[in-house]
N, CA, C and O of each residue as an XYZ file, in Angstrom:
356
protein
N     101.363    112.298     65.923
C     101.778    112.876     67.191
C     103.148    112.308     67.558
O     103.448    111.120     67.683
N     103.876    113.326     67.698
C     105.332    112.714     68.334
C     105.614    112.534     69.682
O     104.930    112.955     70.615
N     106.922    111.720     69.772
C     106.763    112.161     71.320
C     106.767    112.954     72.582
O     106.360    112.702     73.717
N     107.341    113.973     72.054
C     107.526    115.265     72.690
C     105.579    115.788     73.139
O     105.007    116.060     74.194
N     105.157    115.709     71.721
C     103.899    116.407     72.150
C     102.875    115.124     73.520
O     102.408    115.508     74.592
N     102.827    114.030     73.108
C     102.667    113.069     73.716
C     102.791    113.129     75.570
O     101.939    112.714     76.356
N     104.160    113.795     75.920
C     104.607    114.057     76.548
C     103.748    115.163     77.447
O     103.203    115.098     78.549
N     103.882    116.151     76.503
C     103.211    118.078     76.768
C     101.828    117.129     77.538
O     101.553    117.141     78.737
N     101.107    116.350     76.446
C      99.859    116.474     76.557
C      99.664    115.989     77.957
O      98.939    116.599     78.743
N     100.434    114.680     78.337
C     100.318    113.763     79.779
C     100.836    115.186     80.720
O      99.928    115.498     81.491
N     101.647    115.803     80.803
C     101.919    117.100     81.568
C     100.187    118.346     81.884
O      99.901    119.090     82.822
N      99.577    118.063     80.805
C      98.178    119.101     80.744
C      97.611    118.802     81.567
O      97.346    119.457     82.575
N      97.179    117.278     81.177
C      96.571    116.588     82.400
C      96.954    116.585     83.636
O      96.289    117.076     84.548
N      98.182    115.967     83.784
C      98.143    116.016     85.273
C      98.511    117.251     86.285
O      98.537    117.465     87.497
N      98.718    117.774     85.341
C      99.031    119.214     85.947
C     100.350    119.576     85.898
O     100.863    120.305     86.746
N     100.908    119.135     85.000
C     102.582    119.539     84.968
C     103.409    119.180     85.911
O     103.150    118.541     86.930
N     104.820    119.773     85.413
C     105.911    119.422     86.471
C     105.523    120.272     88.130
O     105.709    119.881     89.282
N     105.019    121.350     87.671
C     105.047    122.270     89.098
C     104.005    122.719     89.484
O     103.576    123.866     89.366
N     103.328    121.403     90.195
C     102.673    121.116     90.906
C     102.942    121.250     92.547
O     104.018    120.832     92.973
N     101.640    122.031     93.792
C     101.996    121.918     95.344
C     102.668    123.217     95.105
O     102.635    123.951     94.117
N     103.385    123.350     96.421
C     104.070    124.572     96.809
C     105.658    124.545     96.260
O     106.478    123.653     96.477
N     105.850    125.731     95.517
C     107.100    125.663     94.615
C     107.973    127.111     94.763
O     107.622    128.271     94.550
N     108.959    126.672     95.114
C     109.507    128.176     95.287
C     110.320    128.253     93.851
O     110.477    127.207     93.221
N     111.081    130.095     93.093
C     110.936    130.323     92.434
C     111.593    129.150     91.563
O     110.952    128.678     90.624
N     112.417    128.849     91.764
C     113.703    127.499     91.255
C     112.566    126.261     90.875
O     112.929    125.233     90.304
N     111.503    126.446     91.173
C     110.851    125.155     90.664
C     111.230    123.700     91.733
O     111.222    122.498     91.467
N     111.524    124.399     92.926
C     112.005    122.951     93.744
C     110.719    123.000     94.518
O     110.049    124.030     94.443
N     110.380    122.179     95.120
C     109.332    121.846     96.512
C     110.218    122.558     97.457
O     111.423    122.430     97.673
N     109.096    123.541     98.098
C     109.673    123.677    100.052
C     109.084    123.195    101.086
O     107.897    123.083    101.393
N     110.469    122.804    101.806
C     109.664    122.133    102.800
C     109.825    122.490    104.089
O     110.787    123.209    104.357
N     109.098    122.148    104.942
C     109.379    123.222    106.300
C     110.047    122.457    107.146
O     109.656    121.332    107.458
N     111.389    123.137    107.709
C     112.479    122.662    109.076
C     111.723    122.064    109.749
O     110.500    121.991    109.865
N     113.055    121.388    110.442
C     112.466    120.638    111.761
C     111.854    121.699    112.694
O     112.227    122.872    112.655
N     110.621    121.119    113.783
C     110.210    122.308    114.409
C     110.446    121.722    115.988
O     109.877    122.274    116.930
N     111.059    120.919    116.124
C     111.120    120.065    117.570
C     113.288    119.657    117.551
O     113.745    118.601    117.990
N     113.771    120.280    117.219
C     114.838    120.526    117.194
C     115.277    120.540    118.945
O     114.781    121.309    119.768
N     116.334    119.475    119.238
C     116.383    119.180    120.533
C     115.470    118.896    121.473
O     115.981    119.119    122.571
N     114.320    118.495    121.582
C     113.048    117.931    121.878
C     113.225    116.305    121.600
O     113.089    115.740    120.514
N     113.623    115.604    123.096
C     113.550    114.230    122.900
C     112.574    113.272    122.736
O     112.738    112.263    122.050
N     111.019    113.687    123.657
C     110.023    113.370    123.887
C     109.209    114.268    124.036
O     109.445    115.156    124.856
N     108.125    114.270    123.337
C     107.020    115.330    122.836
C     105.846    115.114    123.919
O     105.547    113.971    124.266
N     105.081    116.436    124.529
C     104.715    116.218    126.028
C     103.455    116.468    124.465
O     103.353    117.222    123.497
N     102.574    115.060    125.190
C     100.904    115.230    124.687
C     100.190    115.789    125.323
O      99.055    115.569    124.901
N     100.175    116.864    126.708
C      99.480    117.180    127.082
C      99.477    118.844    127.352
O      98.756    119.492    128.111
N     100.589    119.309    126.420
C     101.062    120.774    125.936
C     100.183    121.116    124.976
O     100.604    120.609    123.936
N      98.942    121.850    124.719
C      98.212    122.029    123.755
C      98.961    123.452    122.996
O      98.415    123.481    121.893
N      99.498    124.098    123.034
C      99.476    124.950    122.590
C     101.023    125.025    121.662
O     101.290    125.774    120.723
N     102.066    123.744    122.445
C     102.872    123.509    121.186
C     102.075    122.278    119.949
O     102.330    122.373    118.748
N     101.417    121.526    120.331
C     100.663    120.858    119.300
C      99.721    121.426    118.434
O      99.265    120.865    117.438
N      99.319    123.021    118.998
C      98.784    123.505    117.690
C      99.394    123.816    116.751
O      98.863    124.048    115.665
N     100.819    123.894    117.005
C     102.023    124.308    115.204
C     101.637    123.093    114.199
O     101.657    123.188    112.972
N     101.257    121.851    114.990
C     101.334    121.281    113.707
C      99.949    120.591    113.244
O      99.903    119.488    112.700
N      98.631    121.538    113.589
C      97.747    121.889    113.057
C      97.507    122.542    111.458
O      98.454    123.205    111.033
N      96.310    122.394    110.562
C      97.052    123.242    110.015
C      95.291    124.145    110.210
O      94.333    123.582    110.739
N      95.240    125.639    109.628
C      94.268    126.611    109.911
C      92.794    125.803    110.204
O      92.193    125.888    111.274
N      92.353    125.031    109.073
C      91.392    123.848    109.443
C      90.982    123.152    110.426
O      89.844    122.778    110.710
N      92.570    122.896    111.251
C      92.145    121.670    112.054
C      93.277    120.239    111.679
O      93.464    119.374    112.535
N      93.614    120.207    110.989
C      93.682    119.021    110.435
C      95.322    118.693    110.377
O      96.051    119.579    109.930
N      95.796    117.679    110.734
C      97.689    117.424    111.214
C      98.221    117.498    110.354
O      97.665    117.110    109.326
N      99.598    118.036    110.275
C     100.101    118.291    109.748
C     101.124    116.971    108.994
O     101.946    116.390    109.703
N     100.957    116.607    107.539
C     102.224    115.768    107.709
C     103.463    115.576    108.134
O     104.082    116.571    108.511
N     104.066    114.356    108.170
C     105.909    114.599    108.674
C     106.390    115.163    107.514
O     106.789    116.273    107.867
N     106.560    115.051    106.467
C     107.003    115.497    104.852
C     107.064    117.099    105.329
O     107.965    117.826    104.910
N     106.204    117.507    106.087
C     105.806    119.265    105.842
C     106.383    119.612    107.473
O     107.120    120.564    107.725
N     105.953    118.774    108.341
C     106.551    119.416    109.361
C     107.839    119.185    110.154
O     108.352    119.824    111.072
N     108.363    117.571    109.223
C     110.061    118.043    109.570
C     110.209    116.743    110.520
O     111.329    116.264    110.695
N     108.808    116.049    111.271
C     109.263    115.112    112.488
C     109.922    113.838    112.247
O     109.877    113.649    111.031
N     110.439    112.995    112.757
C     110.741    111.773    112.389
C     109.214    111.079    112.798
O     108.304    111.543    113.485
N     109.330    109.824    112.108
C     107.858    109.000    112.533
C     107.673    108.546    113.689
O     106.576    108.150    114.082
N     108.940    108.546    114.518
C     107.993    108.991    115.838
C     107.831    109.835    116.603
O     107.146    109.528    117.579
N     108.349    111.209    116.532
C     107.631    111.947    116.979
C     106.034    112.082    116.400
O     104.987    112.170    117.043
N     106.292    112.059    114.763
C     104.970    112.294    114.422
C     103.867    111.537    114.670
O     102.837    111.881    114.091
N     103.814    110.162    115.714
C     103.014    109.137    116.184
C     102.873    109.723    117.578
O     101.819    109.496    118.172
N     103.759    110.407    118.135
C     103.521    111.080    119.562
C     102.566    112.364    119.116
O     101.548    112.465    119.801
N     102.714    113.225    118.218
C     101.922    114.073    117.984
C     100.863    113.728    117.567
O      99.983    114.575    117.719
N     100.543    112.744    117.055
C      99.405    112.188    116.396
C      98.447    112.067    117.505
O      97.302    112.511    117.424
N      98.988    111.369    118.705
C      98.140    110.726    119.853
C      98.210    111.697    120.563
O      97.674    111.514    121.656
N      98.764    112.933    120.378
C      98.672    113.558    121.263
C      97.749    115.223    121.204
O      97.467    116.096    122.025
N      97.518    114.985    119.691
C      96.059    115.802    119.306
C      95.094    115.378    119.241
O      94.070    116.037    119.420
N      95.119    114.045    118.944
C      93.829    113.056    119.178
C      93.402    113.204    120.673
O      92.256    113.621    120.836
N      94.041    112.966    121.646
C      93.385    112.882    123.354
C      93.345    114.547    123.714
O      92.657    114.879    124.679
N      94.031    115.532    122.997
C      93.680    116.989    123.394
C      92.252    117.172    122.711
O      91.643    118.202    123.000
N      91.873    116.592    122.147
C      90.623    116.827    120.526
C      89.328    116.343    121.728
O      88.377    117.024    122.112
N      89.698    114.980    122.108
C      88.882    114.564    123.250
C      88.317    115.515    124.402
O      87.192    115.968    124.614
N      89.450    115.630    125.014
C      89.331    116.723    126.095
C      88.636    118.136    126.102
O      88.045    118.844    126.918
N      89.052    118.193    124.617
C      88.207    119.898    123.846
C      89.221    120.919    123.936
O      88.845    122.083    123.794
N      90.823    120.616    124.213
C      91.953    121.682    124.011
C      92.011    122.132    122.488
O      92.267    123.257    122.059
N      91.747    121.117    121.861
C      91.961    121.728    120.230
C      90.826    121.058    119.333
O      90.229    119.996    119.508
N      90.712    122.034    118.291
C      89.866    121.218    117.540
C      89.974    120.062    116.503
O      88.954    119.560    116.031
């Protein structure tokens, strides 16, 4: 076995280079900022904290939704105490 095939084979397994969401170029996409001029993120707005839901239920990463880490710690706490309340699921 050479190394090339060696190579192929570790690619089978793990699932290759293009792996996740890939647009046609073979790059990762990733989604814009969605809080663009937004200094402080209101936790008690349920209905902008559902964007970064995803269909499930379940938060959205910063990687995917664009926030810096702290907004995404304000959004975090701020679907957690809507989840409480029963605004979102």
């Amino acid at each position: 076995m050479d190394k090339d095939s060696k190579a192929r084979a570790a690619d089978d397994r793990s699932g290759g280079r293009f792996r996740g969401r890939r647009d046609d170029d073979g790059f990762a996409r990733r989604r814009g900022p969605r809080v663009l001029g937004v200094k402080e993120i209101n936790i008690n707005d349920a209905e902008f904290l559902r964007q970064f839901l995803t269909e499930y239920g379940k938060i959205l990463p910063a990687r995917l939704s664009g926030l810096s880490a702290q907004q995404q710690r304000q959004v975090k706490r701020g679907i957690r105490r809507c989840r409480v309340v029963g605004l979102l699921p």
